[in-house]
C-alpha positions as CSV (number, residue, x, y, z in Angstrom):
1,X,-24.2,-15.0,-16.3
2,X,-20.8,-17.1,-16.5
3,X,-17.8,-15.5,-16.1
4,X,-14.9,-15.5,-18.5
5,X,-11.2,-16.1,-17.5
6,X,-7.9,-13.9,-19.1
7,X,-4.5,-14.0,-19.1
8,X,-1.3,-11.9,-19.9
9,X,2.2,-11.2,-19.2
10,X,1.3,-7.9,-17.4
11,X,-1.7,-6.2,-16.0
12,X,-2.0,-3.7,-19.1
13,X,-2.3,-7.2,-21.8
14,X,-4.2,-9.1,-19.4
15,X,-6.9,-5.7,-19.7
16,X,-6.4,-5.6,-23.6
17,X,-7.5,-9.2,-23.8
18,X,-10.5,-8.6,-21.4
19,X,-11.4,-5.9,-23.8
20,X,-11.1,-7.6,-27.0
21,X,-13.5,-10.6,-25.9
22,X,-15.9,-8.3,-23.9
23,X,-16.0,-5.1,-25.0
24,X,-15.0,-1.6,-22.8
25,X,-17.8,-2.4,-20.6
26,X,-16.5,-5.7,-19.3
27,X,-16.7,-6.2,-15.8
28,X,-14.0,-6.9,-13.9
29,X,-14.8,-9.9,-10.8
30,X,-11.7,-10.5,-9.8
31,X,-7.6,-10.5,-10.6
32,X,-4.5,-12.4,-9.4
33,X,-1.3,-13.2,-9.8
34,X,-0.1,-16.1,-11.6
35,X,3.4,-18.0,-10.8
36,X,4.8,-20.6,-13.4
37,X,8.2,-21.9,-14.5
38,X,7.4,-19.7,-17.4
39,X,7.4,-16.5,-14.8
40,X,3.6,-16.0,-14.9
41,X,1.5,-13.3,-14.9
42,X,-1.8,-11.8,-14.3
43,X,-5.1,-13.9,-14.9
44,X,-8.3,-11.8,-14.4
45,X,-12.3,-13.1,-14.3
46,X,-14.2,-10.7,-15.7
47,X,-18.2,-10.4,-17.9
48,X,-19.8,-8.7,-19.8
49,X,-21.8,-6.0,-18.5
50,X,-25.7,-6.2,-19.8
51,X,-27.0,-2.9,-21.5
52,X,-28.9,-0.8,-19.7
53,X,-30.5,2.3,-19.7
54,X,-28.9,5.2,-18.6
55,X,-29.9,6.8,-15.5
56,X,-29.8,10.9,-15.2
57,X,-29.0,10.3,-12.0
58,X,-28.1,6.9,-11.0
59,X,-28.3,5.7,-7.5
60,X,-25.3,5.3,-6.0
61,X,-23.7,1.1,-7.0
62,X,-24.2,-1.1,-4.0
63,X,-21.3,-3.3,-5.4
64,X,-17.8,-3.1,-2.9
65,X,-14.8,-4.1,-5.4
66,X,-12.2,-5.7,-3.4
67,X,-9.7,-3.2,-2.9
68,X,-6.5,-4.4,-5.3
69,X,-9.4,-5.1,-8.5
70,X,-9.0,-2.7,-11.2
71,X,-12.6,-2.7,-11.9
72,X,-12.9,-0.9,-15.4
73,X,-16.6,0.7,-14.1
74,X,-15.2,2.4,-11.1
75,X,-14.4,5.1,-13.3
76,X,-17.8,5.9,-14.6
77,X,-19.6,5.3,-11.3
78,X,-16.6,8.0,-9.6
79,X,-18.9,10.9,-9.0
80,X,-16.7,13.7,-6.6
81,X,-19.9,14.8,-5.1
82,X,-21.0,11.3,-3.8
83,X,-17.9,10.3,-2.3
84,X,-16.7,14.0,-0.8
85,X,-18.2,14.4,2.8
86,X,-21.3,16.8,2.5
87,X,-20.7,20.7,3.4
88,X,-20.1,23.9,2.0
89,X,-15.9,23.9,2.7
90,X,-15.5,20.6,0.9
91,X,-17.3,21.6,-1.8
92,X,-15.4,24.6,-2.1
93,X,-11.9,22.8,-1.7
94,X,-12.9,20.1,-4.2
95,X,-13.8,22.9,-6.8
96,X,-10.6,24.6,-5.8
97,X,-8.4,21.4,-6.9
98,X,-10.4,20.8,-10.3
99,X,-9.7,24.8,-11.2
100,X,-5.8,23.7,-9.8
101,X,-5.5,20.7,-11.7
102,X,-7.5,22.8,-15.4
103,X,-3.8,24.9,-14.5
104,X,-1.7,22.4,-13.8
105,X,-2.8,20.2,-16.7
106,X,-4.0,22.6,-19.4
107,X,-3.6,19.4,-21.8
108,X,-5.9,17.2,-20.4
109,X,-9.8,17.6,-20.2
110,X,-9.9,17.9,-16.6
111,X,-13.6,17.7,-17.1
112,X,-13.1,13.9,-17.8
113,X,-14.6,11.6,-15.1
114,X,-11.5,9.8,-14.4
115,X,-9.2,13.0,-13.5
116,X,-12.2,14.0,-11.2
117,X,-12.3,10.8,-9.0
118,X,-8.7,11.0,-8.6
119,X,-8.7,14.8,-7.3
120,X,-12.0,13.7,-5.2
121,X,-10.2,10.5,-3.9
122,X,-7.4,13.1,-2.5
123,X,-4.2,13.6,-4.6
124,X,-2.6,16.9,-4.6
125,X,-2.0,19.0,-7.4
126,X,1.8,18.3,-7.2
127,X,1.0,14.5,-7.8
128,X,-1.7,15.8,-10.4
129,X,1.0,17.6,-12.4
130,X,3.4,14.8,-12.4
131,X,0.4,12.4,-13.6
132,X,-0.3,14.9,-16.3
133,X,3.0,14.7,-17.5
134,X,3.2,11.0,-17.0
135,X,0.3,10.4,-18.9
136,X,1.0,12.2,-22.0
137,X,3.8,9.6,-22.4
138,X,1.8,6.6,-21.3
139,X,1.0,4.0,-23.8
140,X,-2.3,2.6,-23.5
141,X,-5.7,2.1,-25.9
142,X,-7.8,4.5,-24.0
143,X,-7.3,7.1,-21.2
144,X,-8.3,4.9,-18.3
145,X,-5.5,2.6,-19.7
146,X,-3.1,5.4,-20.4
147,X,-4.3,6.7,-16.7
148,X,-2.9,3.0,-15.7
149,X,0.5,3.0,-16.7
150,X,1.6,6.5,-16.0
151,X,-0.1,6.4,-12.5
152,X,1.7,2.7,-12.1
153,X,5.2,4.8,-13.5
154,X,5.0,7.1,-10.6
155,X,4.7,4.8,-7.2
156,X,7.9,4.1,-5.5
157,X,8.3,0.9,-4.5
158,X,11.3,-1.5,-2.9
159,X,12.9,-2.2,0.1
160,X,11.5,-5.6,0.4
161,X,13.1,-8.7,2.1
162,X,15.6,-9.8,-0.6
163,X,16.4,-13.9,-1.0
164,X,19.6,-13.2,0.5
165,X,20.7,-12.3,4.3
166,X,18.7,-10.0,6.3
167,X,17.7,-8.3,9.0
168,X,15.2,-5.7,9.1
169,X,13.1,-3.5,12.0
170,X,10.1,-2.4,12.0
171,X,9.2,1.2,13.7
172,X,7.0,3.9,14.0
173,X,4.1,5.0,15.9
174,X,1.9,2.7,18.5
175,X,-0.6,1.1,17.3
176,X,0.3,0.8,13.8
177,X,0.5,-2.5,13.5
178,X,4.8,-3.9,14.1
179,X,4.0,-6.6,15.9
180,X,1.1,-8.5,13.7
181,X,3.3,-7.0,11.0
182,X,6.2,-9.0,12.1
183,X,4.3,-12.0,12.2
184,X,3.0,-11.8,8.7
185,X,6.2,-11.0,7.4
186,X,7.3,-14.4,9.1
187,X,4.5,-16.1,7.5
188,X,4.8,-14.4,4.0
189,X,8.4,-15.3,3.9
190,X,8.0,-18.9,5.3
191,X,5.4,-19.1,2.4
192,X,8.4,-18.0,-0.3
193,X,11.7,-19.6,0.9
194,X,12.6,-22.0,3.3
195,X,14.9,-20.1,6.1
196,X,16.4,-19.8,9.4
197,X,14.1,-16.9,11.1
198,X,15.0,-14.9,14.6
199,X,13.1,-12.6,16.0
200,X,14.2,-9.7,18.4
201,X,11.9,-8.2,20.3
202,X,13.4,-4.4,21.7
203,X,9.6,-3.5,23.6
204,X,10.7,-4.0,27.1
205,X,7.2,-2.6,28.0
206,X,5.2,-5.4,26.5
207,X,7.7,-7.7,28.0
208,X,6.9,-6.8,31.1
209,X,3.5,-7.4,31.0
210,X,3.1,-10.2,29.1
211,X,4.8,-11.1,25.5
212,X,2.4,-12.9,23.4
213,X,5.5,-12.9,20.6
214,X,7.0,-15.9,22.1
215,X,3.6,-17.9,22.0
216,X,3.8,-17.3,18.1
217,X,7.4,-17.9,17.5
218,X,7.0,-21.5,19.3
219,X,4.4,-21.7,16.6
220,X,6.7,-20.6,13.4
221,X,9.5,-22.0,15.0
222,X,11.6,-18.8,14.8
223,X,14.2,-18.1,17.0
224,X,13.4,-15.9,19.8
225,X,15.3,-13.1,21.6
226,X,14.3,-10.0,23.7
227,X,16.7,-7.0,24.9
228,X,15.7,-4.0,27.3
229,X,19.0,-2.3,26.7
230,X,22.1,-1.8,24.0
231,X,24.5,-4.5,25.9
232,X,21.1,-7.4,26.3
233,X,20.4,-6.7,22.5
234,X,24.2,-6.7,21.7
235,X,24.0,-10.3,23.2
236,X,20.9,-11.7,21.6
237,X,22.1,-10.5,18.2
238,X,25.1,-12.2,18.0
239,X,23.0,-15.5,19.0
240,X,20.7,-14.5,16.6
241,X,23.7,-14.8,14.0
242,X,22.7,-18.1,12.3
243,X,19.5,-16.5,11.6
244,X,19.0,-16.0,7.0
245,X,16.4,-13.4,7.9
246,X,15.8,-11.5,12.0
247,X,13.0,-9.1,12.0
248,X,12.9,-6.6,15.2
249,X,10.0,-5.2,16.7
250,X,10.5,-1.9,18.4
251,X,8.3,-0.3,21.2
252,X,5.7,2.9,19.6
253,X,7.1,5.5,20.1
254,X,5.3,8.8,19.2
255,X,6.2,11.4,16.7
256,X,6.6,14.1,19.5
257,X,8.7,11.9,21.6
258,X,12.2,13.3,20.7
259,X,14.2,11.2,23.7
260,X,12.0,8.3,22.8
261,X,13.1,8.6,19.2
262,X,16.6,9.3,20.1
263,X,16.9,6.8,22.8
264,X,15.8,3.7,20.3
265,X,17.9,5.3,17.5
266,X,21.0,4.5,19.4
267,X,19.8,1.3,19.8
268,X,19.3,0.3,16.3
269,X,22.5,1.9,15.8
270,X,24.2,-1.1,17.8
271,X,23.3,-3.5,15.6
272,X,25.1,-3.8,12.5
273,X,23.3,-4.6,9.2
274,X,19.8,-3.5,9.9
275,X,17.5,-2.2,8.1
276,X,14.7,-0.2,9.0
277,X,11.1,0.0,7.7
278,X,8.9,2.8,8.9
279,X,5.1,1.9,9.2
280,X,2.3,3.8,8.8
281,X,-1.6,3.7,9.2
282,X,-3.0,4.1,5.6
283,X,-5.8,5.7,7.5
284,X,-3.9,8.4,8.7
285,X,-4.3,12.0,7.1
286,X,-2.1,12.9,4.7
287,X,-0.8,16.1,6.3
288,X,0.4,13.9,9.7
289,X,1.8,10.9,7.0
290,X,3.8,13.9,5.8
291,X,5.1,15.4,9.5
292,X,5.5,12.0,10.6
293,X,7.8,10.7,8.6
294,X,9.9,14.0,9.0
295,X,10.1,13.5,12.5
296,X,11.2,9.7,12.1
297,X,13.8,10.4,10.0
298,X,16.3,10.6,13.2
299,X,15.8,7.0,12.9
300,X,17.5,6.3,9.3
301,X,14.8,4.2,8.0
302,X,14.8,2.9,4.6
303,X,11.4,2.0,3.2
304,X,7.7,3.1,4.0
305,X,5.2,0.2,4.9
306,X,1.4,1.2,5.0
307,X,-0.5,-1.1,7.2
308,X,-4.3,-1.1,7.7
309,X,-5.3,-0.7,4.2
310,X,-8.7,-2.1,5.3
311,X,-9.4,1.1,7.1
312,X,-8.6,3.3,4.5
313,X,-12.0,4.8,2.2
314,X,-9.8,7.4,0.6
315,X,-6.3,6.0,-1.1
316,X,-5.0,9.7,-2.7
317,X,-3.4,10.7,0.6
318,X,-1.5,7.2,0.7
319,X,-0.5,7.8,-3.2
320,X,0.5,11.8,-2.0
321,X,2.9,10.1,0.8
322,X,4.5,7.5,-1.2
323,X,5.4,9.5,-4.4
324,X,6.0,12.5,-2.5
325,X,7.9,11.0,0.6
326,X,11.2,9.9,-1.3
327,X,11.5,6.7,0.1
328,X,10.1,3.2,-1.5
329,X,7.2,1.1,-0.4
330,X,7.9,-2.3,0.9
331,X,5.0,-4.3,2.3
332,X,0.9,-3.3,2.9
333,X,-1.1,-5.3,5.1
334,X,-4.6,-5.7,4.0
335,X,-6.5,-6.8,7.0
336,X,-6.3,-8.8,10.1
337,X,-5.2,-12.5,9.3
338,X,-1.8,-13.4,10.2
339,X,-2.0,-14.8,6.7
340,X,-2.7,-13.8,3.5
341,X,-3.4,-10.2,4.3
342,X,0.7,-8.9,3.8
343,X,1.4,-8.3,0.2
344,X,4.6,-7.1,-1.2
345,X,3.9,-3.2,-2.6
346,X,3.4,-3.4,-5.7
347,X,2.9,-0.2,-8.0
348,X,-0.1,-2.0,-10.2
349,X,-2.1,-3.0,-6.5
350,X,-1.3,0.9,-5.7
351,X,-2.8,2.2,-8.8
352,X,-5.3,-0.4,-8.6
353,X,-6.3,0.8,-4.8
354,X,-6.8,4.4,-6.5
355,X,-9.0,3.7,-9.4
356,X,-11.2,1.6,-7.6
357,X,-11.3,3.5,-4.1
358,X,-14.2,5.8,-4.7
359,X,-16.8,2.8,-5.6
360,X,-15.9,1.6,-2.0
361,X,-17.4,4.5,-0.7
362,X,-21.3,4.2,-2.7
């Protein structure tokens, strides 16, 4: 069967034109955004689903959606008990969120398939309550599209490289991805605007035993520095000066590691005008997200930046973190490609991760 292509201004028109050609059962192939002197927007391949007949108990869909698709099935194939891990204590914490969420939200039919995929995919009933409220403001033609907007109203995002000057570090723990981070960010920005980029590189360990950064800034053609201490990185920033954008990678250093912490706190501190992003595994539980980024704090970061994205089966616990967190999202790397696989956050790919997550796990 062909496919069909849409457009709109937004993701919410874009979905209304889907509808109106294909019916509520359209399905969705593929979206992306669309840049034009006329600002663009949001063109999305989608067709029509054939009739079939219903199941009383479907096998699980075999179909993966890619991850930022907002597939308009993922909803009705969103069964909690296929995509919970099997076992008595899940099933009885799963039930004890739905009875939550019927008090939290004594407006909404909690019963309602959508509302029970997002409590199965993992947001708490703080999050559920502010979605409750959200929604009964939301515009939209149905509740998955009302579900949309308000769940697209709530994600935090910002913090991301502006046109202008910058200079921004990325921290957190090892193993989370800075350094391939910094790289994409070089590419993605190299991709937008034409600039002057220096790099700083603060791990002295990886120095030491080999720095494969300054293979890949001979390759990008950014300027390269390294610094072991506060009077080496005093030095490379002022050469670095010249520089429209400087991104600094920083040694891991774990959430326990209070002199670690302190120790590279003073040596952002000695270098005026920077920024800080904090990056976390999307993987990681939602309970360590949360302790985490309490204990990082000493290091007066300014935005959240979820790598690993490809790793993650379960997106409530990322949602939980970055509405509940206080601080804006930047970036989210999707996989392993230097290229392509860094995307600025974007609320509408956030929500979009959400209401397709639990088809990924059929």
């Amino acid at each position: 069967m062909n496919h069909s292509r849409f457009w709109g201004k937004d993701m919410a028109s874009a979905l209304r034109a889907v509808r109106g050609s294909l019916g509520s059962d359209a399905l969705i192939l593929d979206t992306r955004t669309v840049l034009d002197q006329n600002g663009g927007g949001i063109e999305i391949f989608a067709l029509a689903e054939p009739e079939q007949k219903q199941d009383r108990n479907p096998a699980p869909s075999s179909r993966q959606a890619k991850a930022w698709i907002l597939d308009e099935n993922a909803a009705k194939s969103a069964q909690p008990e296929a995509i919970a891990p099997a076992g008595a204590e899940v099933r009885e914490e799963l039930a004890a969120l739905r009875s939550m969420l019927s008090w939290l939200a004594p407006g909404l039919n909690h019963k309602n398939r959508i509302l029970k995929s997002l409590v199965a995919q993992g947001l708490n009933p703080e999050i559920m309550a502010r979605l409750s409220e959200a929604i009964r403001d939301a515009d939209g033609a149905d509740e998955r599209e009302r579900t949309y907007q308000a769940l697209t109203s709530l994600v935090p995002t910002g913090g991301q490289i502006p046109d202008a000057v910058d200079r921004l570090a990325l921290v957190g723990p090892t193993g989370v991805g800075k350094t391939s981070s910094l790289i994409k960010l070089t590419v993605f920005e190299s991709q937008r605007l034409q600039r002057r980029v220096g790099w700083l590189n603060l791990d002295h360990r990886r120095i030491a035993s080999g720095d494969p950064l300054a293979l890949y800034a001979s390759i990008l053609g950014a300027r390269y520095e390294t610094a072991a201490d506060v009077k080496e990185a005093n030095r490379a920033w002022e050469r670095l000066a010249n520089c429209d954008l400087v991104l600094v990678d920083t040694p891991g250093v774990t959430p326990r590691d209070e002199k670690g912490n302190k120790d590279l706190s003073r040596l952002l501190q000695a270098l005026p005008g920077l920024r800080r992003a904090l990056l976390l595994s999307a993987s990681t539980n939602g309970a360590d997200m949360a302790v985490w980024i309490k204990k990082y704090q000493c290091l007066g970061f300014d935005s959240l930046f979820f790598t690993k994205l490809d790793e993650c089966r379960h997106f409530g616990p990322l949602l939980n973190t970055a509405m509940g967190a206080g601080y804006p999202l930047s970036y989210v790397t999707l996989g392993q490609n230097m290229a392509g696989d860094l995307e600025a956050a974007k609320a509408e790919v956030l929500t979009s991760l959400l209401l397709t997550g639990s088809e990924n796990n059929d």
